[in-house]
KELORO-700725 format. One line per field, with one value per residue (C-alpha): y, x negated, z; residue number from 1. Coordinates in steps of 0.2 Angstrom, whole numbers, plus 2048, in hexadecimal, padded with zeros to 3 digits. Each point is the difference from the previous one (the first is absolute). Layout:
% residues N
v c(Y/...)
u c(X/...)
w c(Z/...)
lumse c(NUM/...)
% end
This chain:
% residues 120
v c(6AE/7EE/7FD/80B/7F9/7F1/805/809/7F2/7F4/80D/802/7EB/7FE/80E/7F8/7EE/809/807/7EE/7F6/801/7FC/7F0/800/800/809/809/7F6/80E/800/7F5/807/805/7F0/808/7F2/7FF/7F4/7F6/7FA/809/810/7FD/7FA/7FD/7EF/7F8/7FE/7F8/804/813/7FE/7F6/80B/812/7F7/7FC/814/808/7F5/804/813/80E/80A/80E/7FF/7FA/7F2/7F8/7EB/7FC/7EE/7F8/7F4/7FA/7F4/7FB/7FD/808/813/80E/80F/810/814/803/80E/80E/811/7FA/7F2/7F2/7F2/7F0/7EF/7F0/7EC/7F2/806/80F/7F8/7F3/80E/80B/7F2/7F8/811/801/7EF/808/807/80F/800/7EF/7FD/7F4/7F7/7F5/7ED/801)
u c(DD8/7FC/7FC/7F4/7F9/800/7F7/7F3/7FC/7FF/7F3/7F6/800/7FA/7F4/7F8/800/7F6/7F6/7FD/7FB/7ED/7FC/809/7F9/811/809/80F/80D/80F/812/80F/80C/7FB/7F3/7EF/7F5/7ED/7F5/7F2/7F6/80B/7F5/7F2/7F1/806/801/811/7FD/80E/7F9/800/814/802/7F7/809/812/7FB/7F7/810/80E/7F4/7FA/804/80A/802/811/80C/80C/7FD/7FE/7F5/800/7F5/7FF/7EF/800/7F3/805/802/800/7FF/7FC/806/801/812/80C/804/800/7F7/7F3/7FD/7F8/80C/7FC/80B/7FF/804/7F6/809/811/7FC/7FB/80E/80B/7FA/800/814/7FD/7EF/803/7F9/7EF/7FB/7F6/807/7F3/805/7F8/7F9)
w c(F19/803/7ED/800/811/7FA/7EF/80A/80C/7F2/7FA/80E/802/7F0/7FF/810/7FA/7EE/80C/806/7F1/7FD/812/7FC/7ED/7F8/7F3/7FF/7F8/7FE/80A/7FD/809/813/7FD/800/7F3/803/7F5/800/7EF/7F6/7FA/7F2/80B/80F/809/807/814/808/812/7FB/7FD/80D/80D/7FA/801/811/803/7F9/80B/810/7FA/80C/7F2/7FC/802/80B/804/7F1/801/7F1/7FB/7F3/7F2/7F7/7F0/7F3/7EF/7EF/802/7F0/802/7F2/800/7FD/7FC/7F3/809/80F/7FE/80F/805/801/806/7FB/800/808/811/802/7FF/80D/80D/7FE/7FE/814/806/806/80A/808/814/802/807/7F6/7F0/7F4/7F6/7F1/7FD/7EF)
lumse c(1/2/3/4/5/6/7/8/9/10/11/12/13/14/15/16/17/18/19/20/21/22/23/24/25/26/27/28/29/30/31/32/33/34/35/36/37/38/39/40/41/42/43/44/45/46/47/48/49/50/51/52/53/54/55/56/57/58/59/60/61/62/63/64/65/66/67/68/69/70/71/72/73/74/75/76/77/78/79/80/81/82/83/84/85/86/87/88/89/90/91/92/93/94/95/96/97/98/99/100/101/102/103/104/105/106/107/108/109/110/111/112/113/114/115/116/117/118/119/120)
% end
């Protein structure tokens, strides 16, 4: 029973935060875990736009969700990111690099509520 809560919320989170992405002119950079991955510059013709990432880190932390109790944190990086389609029966879209690792790696030191945003 809570599994399947769980899953479903995670769902609904991430179908929200999709939903999300082009006001803030981002793309959708998969799921690692229960971390939900936007990108910036990563998709042929598009730009890198730091503010954007910056700005929905801070939306999603502060969002009335759809969900709730759940205390979103944040992490943002810049860095080295490639992006592939991946998978034998079921193809998707996986992001990795040097960027990625950064965030997720500062997101268990991040309070809920607070945007972690990397030097580089």
């Amino acid at each position: 029973q809570l599994l399947r809560k769980t899953i479903r919320e995670l769902h609904t989170l991430f179908t929200f935060f999709d939903a999300a992405l082009e006001t803030f002119g981002l793309d959708p950079g998969g799921v690692q875990g229960d971390t939900y991955v936007a990108v910036s510059g990563l998709l042929h013709g598009t730009r890198a736009d730091p503010l954007a990432a910056i700005s929905f880190a801070w939306w999603q932390v502060n969002a009335r969700l759809p969900v709730e109790d759940v205390p979103l944190h944040a992490a943002v990086a810049s860095g080295e990111l490639a992006g592939a389609v991946a998978g034998s029966s079921r193809l998707r879209y996986v992001v990795a690099g040097g960027a990625l690792e950064a965030a997720v790696g500062a997101l268990p030191k991040v309070p809920a509520h607070a945007v972690w945003v990397s030097k580089d």
